[in-house]
PyMOL Python script that loads the backbone (N, CA, C, O; Angstrom):
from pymol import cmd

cmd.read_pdbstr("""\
ATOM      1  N   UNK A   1      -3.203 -16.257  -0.450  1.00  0.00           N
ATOM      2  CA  UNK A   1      -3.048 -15.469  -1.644  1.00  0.00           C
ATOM      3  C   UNK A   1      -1.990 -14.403  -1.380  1.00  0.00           C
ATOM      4  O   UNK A   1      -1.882 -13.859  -0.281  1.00  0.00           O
ATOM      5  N   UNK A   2      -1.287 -14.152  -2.328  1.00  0.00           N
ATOM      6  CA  UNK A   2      -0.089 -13.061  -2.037  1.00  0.00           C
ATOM      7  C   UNK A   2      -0.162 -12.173  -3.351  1.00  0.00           C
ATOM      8  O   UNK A   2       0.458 -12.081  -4.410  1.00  0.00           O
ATOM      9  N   UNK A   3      -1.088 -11.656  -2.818  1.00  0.00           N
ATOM     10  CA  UNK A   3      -1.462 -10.281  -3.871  1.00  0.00           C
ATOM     11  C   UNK A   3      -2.190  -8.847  -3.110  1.00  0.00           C
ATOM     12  O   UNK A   3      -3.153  -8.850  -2.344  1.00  0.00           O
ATOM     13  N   UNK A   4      -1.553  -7.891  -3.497  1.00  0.00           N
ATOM     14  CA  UNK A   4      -2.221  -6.696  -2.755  1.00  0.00           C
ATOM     15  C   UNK A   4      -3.929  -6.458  -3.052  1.00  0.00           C
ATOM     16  O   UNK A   4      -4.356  -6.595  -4.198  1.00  0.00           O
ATOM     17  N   UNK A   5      -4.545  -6.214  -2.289  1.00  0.00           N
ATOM     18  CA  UNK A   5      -6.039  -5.479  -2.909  1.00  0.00           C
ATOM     19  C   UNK A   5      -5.669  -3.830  -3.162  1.00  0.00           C
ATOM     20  O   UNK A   5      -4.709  -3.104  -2.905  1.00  0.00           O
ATOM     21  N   UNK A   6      -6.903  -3.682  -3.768  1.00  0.00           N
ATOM     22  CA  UNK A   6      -6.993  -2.244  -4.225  1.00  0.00           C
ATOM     23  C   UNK A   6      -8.797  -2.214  -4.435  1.00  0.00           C
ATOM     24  O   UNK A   6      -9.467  -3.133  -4.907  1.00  0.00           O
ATOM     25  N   UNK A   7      -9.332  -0.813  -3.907  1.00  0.00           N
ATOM     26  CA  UNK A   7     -10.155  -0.662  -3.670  1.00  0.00           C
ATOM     27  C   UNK A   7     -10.164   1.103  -2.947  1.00  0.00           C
ATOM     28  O   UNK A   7      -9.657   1.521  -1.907  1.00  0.00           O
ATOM     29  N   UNK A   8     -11.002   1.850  -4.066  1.00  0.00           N
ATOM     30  CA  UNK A   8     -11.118   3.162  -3.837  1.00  0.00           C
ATOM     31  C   UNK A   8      -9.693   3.999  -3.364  1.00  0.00           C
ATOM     32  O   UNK A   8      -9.813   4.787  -2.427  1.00  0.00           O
ATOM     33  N   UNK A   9      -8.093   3.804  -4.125  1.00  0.00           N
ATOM     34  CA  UNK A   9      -7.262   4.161  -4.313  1.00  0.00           C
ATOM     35  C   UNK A   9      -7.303   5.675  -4.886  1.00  0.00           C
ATOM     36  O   UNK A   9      -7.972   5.575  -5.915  1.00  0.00           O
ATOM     37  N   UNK A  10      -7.019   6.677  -4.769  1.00  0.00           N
ATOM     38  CA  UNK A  10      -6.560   7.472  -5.648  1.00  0.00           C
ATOM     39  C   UNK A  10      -6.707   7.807  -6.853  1.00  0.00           C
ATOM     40  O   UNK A  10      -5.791   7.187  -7.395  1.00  0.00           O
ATOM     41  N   UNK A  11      -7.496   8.644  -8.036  1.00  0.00           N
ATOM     42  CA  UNK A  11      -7.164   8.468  -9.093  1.00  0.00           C
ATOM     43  C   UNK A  11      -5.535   9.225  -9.520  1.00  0.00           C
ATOM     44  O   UNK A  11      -5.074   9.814  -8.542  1.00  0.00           O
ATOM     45  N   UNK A  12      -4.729   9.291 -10.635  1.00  0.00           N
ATOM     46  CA  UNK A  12      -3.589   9.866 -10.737  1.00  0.00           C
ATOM     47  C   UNK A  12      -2.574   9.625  -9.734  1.00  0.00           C
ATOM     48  O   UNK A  12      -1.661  10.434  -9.563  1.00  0.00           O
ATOM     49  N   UNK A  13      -2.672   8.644  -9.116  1.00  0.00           N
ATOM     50  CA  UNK A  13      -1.730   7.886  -7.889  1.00  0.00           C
ATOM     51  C   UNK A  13      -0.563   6.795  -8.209  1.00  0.00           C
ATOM     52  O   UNK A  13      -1.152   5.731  -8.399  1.00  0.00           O
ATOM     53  N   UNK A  14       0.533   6.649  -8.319  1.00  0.00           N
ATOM     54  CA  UNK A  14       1.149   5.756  -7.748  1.00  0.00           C
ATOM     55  C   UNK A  14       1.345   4.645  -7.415  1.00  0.00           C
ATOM     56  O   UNK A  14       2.083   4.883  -6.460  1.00  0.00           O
ATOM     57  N   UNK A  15       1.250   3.359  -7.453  1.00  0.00           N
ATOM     58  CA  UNK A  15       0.992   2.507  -6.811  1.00  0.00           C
ATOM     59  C   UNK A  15       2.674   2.155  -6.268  1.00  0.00           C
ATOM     60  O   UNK A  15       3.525   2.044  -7.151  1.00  0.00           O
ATOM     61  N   UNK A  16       3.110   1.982  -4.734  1.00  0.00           N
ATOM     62  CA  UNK A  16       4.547   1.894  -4.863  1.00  0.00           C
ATOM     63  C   UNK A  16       4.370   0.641  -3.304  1.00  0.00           C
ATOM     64  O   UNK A  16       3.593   0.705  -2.352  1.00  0.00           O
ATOM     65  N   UNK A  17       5.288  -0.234  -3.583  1.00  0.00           N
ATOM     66  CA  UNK A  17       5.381  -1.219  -2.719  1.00  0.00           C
ATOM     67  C   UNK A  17       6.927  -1.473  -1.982  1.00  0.00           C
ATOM     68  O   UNK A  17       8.011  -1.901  -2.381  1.00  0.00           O
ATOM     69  N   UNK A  18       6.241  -0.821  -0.328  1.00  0.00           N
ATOM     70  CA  UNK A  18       7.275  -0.623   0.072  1.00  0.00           C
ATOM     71  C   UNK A  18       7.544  -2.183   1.100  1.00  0.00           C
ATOM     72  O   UNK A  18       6.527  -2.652   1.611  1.00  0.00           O
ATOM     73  N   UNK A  19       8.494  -2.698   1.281  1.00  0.00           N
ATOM     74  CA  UNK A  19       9.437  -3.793   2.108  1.00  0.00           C
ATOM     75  C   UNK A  19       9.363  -3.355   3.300  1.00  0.00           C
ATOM     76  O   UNK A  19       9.969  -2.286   3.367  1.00  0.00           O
ATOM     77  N   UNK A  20       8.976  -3.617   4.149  1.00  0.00           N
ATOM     78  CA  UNK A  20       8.927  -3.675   5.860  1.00  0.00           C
ATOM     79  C   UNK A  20       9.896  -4.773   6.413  1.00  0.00           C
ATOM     80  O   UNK A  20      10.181  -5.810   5.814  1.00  0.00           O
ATOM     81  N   UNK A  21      10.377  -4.381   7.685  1.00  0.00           N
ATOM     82  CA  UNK A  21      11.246  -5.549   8.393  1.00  0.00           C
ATOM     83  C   UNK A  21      10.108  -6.843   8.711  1.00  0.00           C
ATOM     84  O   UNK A  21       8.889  -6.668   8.731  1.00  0.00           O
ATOM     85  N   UNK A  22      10.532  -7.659   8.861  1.00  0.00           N
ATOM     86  CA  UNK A  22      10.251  -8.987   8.930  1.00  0.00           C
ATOM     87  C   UNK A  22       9.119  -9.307   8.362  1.00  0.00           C
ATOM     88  O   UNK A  22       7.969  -9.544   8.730  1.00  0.00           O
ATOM     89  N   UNK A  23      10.276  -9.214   6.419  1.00  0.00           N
ATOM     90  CA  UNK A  23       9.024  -9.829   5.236  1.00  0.00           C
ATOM     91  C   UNK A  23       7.979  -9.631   4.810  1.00  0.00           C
ATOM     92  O   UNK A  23       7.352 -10.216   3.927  1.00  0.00           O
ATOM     93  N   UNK A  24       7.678  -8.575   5.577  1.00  0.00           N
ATOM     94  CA  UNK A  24       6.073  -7.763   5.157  1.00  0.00           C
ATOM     95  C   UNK A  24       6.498  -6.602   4.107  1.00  0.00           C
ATOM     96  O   UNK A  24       7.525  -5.943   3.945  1.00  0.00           O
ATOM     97  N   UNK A  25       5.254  -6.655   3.477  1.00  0.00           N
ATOM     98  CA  UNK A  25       4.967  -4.913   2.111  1.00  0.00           C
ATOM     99  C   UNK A  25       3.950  -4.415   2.699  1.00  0.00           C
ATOM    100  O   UNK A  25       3.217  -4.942   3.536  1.00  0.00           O
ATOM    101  N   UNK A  26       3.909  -3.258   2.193  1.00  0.00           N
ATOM    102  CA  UNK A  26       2.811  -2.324   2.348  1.00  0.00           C
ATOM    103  C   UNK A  26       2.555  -1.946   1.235  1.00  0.00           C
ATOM    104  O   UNK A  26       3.518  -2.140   0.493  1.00  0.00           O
ATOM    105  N   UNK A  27       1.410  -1.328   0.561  1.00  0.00           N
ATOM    106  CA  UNK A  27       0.906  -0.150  -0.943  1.00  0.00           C
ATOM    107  C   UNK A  27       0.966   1.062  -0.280  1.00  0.00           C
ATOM    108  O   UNK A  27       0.142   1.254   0.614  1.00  0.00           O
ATOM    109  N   UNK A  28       1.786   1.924  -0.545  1.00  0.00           N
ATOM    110  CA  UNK A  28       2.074   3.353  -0.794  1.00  0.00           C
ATOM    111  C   UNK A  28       1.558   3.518  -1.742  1.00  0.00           C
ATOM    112  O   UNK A  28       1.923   2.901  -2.743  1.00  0.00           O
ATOM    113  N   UNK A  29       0.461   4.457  -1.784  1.00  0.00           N
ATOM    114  CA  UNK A  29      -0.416   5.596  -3.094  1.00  0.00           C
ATOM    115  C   UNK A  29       1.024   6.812  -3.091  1.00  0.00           C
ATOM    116  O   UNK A  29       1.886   6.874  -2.214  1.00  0.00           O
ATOM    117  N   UNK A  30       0.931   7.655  -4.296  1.00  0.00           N
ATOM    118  CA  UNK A  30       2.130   9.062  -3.594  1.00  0.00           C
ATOM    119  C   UNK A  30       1.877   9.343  -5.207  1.00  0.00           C
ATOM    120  O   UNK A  30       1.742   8.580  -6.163  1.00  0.00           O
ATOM    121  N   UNK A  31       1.874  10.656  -5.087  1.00  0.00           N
ATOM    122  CA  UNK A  31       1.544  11.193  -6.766  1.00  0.00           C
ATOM    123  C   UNK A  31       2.905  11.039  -7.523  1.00  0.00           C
ATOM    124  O   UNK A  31       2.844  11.283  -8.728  1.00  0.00           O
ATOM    125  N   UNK A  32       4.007  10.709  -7.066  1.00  0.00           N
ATOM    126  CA  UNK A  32       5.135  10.517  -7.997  1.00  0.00           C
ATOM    127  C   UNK A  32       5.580   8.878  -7.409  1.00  0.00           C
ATOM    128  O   UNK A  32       5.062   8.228  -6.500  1.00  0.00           O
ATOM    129  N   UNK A  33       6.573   8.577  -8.189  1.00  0.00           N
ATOM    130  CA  UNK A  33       7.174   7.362  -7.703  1.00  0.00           C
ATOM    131  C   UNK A  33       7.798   7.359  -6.480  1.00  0.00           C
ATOM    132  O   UNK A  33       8.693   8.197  -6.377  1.00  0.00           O
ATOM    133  N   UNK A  34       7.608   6.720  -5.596  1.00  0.00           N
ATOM    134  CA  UNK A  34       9.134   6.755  -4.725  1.00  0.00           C
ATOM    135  C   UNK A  34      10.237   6.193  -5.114  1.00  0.00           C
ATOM    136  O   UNK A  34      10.102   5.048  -5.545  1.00  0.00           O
ATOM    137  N   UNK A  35      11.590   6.754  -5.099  1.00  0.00           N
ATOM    138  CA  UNK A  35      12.499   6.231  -5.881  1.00  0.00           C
ATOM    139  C   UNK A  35      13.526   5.714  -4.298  1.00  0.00           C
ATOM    140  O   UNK A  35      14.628   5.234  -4.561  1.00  0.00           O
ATOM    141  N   UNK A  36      13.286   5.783  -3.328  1.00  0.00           N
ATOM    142  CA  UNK A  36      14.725   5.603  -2.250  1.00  0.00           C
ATOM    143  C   UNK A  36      14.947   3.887  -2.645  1.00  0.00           C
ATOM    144  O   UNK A  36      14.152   3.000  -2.959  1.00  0.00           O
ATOM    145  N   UNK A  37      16.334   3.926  -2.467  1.00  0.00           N
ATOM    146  CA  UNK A  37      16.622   2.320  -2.386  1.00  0.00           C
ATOM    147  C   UNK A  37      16.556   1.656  -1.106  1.00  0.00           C
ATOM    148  O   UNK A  37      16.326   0.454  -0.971  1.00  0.00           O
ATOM    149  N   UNK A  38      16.851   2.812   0.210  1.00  0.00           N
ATOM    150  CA  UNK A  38      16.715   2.029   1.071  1.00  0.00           C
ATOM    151  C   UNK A  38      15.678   2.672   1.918  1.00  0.00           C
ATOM    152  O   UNK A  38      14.505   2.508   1.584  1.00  0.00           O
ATOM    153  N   UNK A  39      16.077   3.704   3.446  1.00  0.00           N
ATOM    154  CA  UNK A  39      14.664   3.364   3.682  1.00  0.00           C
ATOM    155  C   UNK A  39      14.136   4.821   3.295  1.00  0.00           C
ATOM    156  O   UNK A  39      14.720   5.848   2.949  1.00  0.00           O
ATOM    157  N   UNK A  40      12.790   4.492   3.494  1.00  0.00           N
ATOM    158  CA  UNK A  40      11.650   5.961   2.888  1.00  0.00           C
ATOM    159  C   UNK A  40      11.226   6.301   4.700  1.00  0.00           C
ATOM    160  O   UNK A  40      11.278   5.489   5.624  1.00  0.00           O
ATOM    161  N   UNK A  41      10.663   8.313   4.783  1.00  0.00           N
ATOM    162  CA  UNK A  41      10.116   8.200   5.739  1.00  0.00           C
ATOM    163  C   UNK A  41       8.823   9.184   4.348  1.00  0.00           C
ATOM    164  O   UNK A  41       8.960  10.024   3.460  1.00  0.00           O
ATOM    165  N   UNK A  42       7.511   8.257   5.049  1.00  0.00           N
ATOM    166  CA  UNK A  42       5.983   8.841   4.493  1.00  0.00           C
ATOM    167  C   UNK A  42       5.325   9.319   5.754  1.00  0.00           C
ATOM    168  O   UNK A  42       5.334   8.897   6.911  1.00  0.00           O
ATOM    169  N   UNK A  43       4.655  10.510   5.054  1.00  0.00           N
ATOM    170  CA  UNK A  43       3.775  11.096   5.533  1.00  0.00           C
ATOM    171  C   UNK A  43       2.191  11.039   5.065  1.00  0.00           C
ATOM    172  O   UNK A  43       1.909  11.270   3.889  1.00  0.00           O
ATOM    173  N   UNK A  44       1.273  10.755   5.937  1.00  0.00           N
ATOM    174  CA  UNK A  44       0.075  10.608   4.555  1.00  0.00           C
ATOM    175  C   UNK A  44      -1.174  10.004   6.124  1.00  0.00           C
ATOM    176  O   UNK A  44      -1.308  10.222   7.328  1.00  0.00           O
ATOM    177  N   UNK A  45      -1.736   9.274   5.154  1.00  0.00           N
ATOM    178  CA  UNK A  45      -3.262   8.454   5.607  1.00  0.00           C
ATOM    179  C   UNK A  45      -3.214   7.415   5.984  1.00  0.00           C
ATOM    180  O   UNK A  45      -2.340   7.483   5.119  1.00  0.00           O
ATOM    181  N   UNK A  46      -3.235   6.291   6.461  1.00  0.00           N
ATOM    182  CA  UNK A  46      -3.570   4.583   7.043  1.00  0.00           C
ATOM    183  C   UNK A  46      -5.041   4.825   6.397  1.00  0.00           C
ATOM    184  O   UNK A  46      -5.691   5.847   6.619  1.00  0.00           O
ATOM    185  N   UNK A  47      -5.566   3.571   5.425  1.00  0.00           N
ATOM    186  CA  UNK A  47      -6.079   3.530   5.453  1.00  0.00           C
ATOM    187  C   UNK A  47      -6.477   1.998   5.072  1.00  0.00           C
ATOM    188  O   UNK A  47      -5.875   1.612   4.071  1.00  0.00           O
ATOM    189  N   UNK A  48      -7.366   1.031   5.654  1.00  0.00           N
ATOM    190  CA  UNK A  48      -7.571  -0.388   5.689  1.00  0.00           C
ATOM    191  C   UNK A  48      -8.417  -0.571   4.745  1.00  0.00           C
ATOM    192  O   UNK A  48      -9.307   0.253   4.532  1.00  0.00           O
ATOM    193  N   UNK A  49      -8.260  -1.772   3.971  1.00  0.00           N
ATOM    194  CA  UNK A  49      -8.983  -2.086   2.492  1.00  0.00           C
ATOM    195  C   UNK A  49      -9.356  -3.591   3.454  1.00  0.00           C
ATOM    196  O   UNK A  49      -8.616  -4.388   4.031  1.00  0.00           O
ATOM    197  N   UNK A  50     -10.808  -3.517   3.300  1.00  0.00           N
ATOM    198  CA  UNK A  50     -11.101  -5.050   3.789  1.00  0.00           C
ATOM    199  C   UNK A  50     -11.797  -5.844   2.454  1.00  0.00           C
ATOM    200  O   UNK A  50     -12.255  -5.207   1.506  1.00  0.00           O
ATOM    201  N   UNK A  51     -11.808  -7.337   2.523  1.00  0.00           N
ATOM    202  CA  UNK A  51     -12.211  -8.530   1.398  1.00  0.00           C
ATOM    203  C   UNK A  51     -13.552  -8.187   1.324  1.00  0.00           C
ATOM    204  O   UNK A  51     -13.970  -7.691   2.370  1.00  0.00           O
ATOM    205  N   UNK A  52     -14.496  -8.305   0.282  1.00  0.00           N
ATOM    206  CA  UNK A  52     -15.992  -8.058   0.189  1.00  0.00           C
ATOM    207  C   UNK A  52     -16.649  -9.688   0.147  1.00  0.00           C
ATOM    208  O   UNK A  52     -17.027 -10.392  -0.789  1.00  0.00           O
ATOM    209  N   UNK A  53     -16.587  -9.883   1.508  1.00  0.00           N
ATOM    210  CA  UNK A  53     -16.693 -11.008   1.713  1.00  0.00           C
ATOM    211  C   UNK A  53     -18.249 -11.654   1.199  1.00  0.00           C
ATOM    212  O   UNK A  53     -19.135 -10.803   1.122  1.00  0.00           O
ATOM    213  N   UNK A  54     -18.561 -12.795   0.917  1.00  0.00           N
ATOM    214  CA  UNK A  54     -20.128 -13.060   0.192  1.00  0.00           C
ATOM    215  C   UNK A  54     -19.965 -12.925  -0.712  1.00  0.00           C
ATOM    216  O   UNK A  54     -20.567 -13.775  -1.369  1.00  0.00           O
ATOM    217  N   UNK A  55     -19.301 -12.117  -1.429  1.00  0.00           N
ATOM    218  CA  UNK A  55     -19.528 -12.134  -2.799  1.00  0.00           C
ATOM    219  C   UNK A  55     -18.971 -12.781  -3.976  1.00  0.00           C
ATOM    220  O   UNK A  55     -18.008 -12.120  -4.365  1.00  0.00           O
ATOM    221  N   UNK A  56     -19.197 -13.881  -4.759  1.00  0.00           N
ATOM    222  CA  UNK A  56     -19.477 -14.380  -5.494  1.00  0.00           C
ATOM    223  C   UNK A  56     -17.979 -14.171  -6.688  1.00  0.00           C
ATOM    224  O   UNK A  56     -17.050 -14.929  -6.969  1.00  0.00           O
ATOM    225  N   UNK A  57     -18.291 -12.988  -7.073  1.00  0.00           N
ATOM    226  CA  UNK A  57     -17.285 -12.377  -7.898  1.00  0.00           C
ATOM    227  C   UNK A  57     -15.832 -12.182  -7.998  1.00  0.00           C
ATOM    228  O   UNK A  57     -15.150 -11.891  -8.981  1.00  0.00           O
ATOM    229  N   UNK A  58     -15.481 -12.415  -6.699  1.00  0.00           N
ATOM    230  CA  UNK A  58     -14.165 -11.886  -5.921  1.00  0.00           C
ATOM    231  C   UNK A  58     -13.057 -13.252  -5.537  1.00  0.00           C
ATOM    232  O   UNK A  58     -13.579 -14.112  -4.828  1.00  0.00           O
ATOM    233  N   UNK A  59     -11.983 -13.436  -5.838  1.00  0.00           N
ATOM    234  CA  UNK A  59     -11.173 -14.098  -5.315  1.00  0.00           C
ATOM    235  C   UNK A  59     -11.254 -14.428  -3.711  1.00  0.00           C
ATOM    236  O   UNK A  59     -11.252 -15.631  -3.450  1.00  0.00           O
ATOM    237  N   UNK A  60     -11.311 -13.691  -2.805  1.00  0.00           N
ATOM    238  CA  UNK A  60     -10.987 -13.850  -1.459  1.00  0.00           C
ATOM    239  C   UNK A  60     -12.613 -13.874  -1.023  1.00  0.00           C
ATOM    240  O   UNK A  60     -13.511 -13.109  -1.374  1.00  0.00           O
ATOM    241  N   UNK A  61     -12.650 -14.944  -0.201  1.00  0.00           N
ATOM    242  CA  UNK A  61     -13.769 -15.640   0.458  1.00  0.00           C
ATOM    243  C   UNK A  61     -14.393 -15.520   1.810  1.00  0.00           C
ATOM    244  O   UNK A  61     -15.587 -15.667   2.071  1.00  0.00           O
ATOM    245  N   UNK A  62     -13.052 -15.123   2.947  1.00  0.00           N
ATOM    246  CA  UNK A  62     -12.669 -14.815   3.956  1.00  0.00           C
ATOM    247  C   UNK A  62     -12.887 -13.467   4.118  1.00  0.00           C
ATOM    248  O   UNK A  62     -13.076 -12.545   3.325  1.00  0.00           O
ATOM    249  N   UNK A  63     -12.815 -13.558   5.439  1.00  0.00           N
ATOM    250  CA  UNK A  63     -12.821 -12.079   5.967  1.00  0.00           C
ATOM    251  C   UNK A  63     -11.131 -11.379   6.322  1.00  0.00           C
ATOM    252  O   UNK A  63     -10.589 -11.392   7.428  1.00  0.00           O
ATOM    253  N   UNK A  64     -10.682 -10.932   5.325  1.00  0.00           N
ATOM    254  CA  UNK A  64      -9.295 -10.162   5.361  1.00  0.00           C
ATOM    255  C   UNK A  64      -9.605  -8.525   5.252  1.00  0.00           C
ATOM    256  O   UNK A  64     -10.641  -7.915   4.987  1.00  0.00           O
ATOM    257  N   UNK A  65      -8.464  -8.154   5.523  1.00  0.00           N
ATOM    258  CA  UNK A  65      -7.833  -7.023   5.608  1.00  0.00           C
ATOM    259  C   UNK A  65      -6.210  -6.401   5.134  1.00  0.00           C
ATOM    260  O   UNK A  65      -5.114  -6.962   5.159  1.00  0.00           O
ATOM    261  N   UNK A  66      -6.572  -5.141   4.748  1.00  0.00           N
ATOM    262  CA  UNK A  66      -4.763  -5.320   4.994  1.00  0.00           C
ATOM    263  C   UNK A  66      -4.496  -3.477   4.828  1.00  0.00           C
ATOM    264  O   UNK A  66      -5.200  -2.895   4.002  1.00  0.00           O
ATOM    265  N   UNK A  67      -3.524  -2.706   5.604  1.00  0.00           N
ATOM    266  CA  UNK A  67      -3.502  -1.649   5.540  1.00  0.00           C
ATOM    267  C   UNK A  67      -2.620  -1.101   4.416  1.00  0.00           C
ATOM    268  O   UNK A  67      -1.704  -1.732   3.889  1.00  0.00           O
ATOM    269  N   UNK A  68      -3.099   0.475   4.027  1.00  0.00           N
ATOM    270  CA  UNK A  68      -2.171   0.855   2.411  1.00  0.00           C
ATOM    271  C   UNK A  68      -1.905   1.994   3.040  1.00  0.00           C
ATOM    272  O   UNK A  68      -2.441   1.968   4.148  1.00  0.00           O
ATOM    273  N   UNK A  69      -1.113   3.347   2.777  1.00  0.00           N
ATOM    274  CA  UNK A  69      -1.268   4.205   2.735  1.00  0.00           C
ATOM    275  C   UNK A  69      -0.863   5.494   1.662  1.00  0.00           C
ATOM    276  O   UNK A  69       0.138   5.817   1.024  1.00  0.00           O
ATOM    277  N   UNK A  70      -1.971   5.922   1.818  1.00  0.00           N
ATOM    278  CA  UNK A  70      -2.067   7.504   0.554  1.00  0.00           C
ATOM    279  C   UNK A  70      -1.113   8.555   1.447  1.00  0.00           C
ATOM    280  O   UNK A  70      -1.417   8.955   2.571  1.00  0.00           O
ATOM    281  N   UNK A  71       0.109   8.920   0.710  1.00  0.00           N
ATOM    282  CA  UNK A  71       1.002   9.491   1.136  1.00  0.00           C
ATOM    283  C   UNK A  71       0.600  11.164   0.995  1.00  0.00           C
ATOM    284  O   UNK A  71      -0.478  11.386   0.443  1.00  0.00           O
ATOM    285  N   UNK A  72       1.417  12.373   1.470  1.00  0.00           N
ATOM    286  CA  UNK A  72       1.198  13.156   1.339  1.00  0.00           C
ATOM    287  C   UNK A  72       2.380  13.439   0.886  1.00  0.00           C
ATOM    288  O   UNK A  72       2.476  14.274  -0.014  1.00  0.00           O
ATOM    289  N   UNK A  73       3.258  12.954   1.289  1.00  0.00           N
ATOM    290  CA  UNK A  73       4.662  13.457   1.005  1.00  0.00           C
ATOM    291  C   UNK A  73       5.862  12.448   1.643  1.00  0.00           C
ATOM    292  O   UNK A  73       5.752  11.794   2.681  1.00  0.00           O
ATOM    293  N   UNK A  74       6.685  12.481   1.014  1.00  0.00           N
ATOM    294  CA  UNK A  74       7.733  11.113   1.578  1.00  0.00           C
ATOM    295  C   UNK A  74       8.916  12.044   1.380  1.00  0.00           C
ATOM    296  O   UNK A  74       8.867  13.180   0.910  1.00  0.00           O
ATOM    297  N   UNK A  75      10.252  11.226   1.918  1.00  0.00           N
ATOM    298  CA  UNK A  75      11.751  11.703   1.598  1.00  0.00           C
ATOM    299  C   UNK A  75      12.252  10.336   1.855  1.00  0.00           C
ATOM    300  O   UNK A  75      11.572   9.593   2.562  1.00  0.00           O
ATOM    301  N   UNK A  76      13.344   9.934   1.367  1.00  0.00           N
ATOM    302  CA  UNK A  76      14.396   9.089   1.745  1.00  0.00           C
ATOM    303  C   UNK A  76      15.035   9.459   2.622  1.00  0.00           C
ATOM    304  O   UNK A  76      15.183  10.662   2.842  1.00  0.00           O
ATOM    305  N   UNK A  77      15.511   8.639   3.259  1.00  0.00           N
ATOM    306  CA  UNK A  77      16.432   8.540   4.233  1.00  0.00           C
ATOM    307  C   UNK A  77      17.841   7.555   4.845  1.00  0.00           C
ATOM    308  O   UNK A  77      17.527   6.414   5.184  1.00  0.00           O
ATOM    309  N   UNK A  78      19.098   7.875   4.971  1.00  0.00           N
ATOM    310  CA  UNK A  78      20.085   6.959   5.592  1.00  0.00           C
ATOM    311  C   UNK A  78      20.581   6.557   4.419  1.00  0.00           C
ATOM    312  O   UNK A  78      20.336   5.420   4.016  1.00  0.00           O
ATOM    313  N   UNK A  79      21.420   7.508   3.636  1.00  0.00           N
ATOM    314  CA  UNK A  79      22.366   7.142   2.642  1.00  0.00           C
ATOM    315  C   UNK A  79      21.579   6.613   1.200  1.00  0.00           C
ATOM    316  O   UNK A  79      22.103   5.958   0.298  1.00  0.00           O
ATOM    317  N   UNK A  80      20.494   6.987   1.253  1.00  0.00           N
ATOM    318  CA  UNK A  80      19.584   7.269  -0.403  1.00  0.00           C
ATOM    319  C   UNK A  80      20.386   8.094  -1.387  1.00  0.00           C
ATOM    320  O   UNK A  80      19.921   8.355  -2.497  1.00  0.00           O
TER     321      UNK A  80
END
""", "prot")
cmd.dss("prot")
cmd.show_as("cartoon", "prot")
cmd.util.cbc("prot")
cmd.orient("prot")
């Protein structure tokens, strides 16, 4: 599946999806948008959203994971 989870996010948050080197995203929470085109440096939380596995209701069946983080503050950087 190639879809982010979300689970106990922020209210009034952001949702911003940042590009990592080799093909990976991450979910950045951040009370405004991030606007850099290229790269961002964040400051903030790691925090891991795992699958609610057993349950019935839910797309994902498995036991996954995947890390987001609730920013505190970001800047662009390297010709933004």
């Amino acid at each position: 599946m190639w879809q982010h989870m979300f689970a106990g996010h922020p209210s009034n948050f952001t949702e911003n999806y940042i590009d990592l080197e080799g093909n990976c995203q991450i979910v950045v929470f951040s009370k405004k948008k991030i606007t850099c085109k290229n790269k961002v440096e964040i400051t903030g939380k790691v925090v891991i959203v795992e699958s609610d596995v057993g349950n019935p209701n839910v797309k994902i069946h498995d036991e996954f994971h995947e890390y987001q983080i609730i920013a505190d503050s970001w800047k662009c950087v390297e010709g933004n």
